[in-house]
N, C-alpha and C positions, 0 to 999 in steps of 0.2 A: 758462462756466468755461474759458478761455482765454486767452493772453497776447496783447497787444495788436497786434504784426506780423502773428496769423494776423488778426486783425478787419480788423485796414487794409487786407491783402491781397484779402482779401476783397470788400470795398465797395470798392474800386481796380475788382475784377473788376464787381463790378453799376454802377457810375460808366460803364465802358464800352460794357457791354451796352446800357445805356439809352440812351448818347450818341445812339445810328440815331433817338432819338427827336423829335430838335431842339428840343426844353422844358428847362422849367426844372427841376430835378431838386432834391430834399433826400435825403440819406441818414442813416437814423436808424440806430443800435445799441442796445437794451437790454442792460448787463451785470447779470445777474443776482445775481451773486457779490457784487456793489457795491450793489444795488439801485439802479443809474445809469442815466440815458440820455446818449449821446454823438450827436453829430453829426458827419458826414464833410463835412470844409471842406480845400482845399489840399493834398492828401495826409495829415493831421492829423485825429487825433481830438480834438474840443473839448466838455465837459461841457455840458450842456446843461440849464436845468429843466425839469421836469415841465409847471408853466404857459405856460412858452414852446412848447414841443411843443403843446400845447392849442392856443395861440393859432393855432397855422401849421395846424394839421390841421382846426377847426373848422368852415370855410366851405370844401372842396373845389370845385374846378371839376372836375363830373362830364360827360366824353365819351362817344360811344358806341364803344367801339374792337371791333377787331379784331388778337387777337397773333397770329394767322395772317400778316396784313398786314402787319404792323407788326415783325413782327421775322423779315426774309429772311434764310434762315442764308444765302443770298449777301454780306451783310454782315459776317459775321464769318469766312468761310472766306477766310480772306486769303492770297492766294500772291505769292512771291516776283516771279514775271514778270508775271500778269495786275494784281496792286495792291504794286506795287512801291517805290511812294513810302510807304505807308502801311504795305508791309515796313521798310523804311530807318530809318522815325521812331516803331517801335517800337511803331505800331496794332494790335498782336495778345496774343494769351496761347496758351502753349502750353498741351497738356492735361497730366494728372498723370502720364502715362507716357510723352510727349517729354520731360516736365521730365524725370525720373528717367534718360531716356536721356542726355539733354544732360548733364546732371551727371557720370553714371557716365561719359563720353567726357573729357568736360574733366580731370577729376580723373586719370586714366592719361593723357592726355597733357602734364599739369602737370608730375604725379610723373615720367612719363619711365618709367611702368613698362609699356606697354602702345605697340605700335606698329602694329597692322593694327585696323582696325573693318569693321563690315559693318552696312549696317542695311539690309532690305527691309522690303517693304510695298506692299499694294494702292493702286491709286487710289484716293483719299478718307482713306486713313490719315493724312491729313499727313506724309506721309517729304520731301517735296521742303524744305517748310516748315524743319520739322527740321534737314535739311542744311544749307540755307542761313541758320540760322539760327545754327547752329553753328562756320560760314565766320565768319559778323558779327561774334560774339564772339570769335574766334579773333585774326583782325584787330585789333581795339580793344586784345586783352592785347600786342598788336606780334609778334605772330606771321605769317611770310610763307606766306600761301596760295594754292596754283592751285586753280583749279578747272577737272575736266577735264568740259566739258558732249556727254556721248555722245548725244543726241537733236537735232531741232533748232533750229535758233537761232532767235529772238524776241525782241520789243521789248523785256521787262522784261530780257534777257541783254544787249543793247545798253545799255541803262540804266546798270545794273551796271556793266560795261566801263566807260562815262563816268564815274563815281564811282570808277575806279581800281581796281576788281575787276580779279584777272587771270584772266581765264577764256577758255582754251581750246577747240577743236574736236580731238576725239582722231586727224584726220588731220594740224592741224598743231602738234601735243601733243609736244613731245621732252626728254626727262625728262633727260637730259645736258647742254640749253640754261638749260634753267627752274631759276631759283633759288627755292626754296623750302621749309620747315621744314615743311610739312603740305601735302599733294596729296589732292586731294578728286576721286573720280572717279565722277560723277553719271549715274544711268541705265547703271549698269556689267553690266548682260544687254546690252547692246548691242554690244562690244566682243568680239574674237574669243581663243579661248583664246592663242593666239598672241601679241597684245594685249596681254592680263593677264597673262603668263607673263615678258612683257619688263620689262613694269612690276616684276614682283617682283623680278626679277633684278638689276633696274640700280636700285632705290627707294635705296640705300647705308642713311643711316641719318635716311633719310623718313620722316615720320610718312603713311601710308595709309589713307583712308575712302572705302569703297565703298558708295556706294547704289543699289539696284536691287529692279527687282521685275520679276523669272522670267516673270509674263505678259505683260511687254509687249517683245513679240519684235518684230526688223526683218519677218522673214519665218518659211520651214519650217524652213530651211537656217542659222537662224542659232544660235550655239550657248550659247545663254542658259542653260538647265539644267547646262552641265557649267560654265558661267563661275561663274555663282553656284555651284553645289555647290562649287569649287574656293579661290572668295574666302571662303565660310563654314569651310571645311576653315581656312585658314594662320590666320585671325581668331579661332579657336578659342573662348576662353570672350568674347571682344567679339565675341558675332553678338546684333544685337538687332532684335525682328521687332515692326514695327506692326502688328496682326492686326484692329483693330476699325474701322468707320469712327468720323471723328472728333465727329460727333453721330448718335444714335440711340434712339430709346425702348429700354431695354435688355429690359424687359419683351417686348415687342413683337417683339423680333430674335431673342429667343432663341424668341420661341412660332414664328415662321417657320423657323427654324432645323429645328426639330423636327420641325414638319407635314410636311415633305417629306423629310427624313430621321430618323424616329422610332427608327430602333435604332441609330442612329450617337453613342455615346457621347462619342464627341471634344467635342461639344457642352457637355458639360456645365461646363466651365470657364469658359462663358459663362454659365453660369444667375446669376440677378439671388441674391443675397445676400439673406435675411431680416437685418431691425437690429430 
């Protein structure tokens, strides 16, 4: 009982997952509502009879697998620098709360009602993903973007570059020279208050996004805690936090979670939902 873009979108997503598997794939749909069976052909749902599903399904060729083996979430943890062509040509899905971020950013910078963002995030939350994926789009609606990369430089960033990406090192970063409608300033706990202080001052009437994550400091001395506390402060209701990693038994996360901190109620935001 659903409309037909959320089914597509769907078997879009299982079409992909399955691709690591280098077979031959059918994807079935039962609508129930219809009493139908559809088939996923070409991005298209195509009706399908009841006899002809018989016929394809009758004589299976039964293997003996392993989904362990068989599906390395090294496969689908796609990043921009280490699988960067298959960032480019749009080999990935975000999860349901990048999507919600990505949207909620796009939409105030469309409308023009919103000019600072902030997004942190642990490693494994997909924040990098995110960012850069939000750069992509940004670009294709003809929008001019720098990116300013505060950590350092790597192949998939050379890549990029070659592709016409304008991306930055925040020592030769000067925001008086760079022409551009959205500045995007990546690994921004790296960057000294000093830094981000000039940025704001001289941004005129910049569009600014800050990604960072507080624990991945230069060193003792560097001053990530007041940077971020500072960028979430002026970013006000656009601060958006990836808090979970990006696969996890949720079951499972939340019982560790506990075991080792049993009266820490903060947890509980995490606990898995009864449906």
């Amino acid at each position: 009982m659903t409309n037909e873009s959320k089914i597509l979108k769907q078997l879009e997503r299982n079409y992909y997952y399955l691709s690591v598997l280098k077979r031959e794939r059918h994807h079935y749909v039962f609508v129930s509502s219809e009493r139908k069976f559809y088939c996923y052909s070409q991005d298209t749902l195509q009706e399908i009879q009841t006899q002809d599903l018989y016929q394809m399904l009758k004589n299976p060729q039964i293997d003996q697998i392993y989904p362990d083996a068989l599906f390395a979430p090294v496969n689908y943890l796609i990043s921009p620098f280490n699988n960067t062509e298959s960032f480019i040509q749009n080999e990935y899905f975000l999860t349901s709360c990048q999507e919600e971020i990505y949207k909620s950013i796009l939409d105030g910078i469309n409308t023009k009602t919103q000019h600072i963002f902030s997004i942190s995030g642990q490693a494994g939350t997909g924040k990098t993903l995110l960012t850069y994926h939000i750069v992509k789009n940004l670009v294709e609606q003809q929008y001019q973007v720098a990116v300013v990369h505060c950590a350092n430089s790597n192949d998939g960033i050379n890549k990029l570059k070659q592709l016409g990406w304008h991306i930055y090192t925040i020592k030769e970063f000067d925001l008086e020279e760079v022409k551009a409608d959205v500045i995007v300033i990546d690994e921004s706990q790296r960057i000294s208050v000093e830094q981000l202080q000039k940025i704001l001052r001289e941004r005129g009437d910049r569009i600014l996004i800050f990604s960072h994550d507080v624990h991945q400091k230069l060193n003792r001395t560097n001053e990530a805690e007041k940077v971020t506390q500072e960028i979430e402060e002026v970013a006000q209701k656009n601060n958006y936090k990836l808090s979970n990693k990006i696969r996890h038994n949720q079951e499972i996360a939340y019982f560790i979670k506990k075991i080792f901190n049993p009266s820490n109620k903060a947890f509980e935001d995490s606990k898995p939902k009864k449906i």
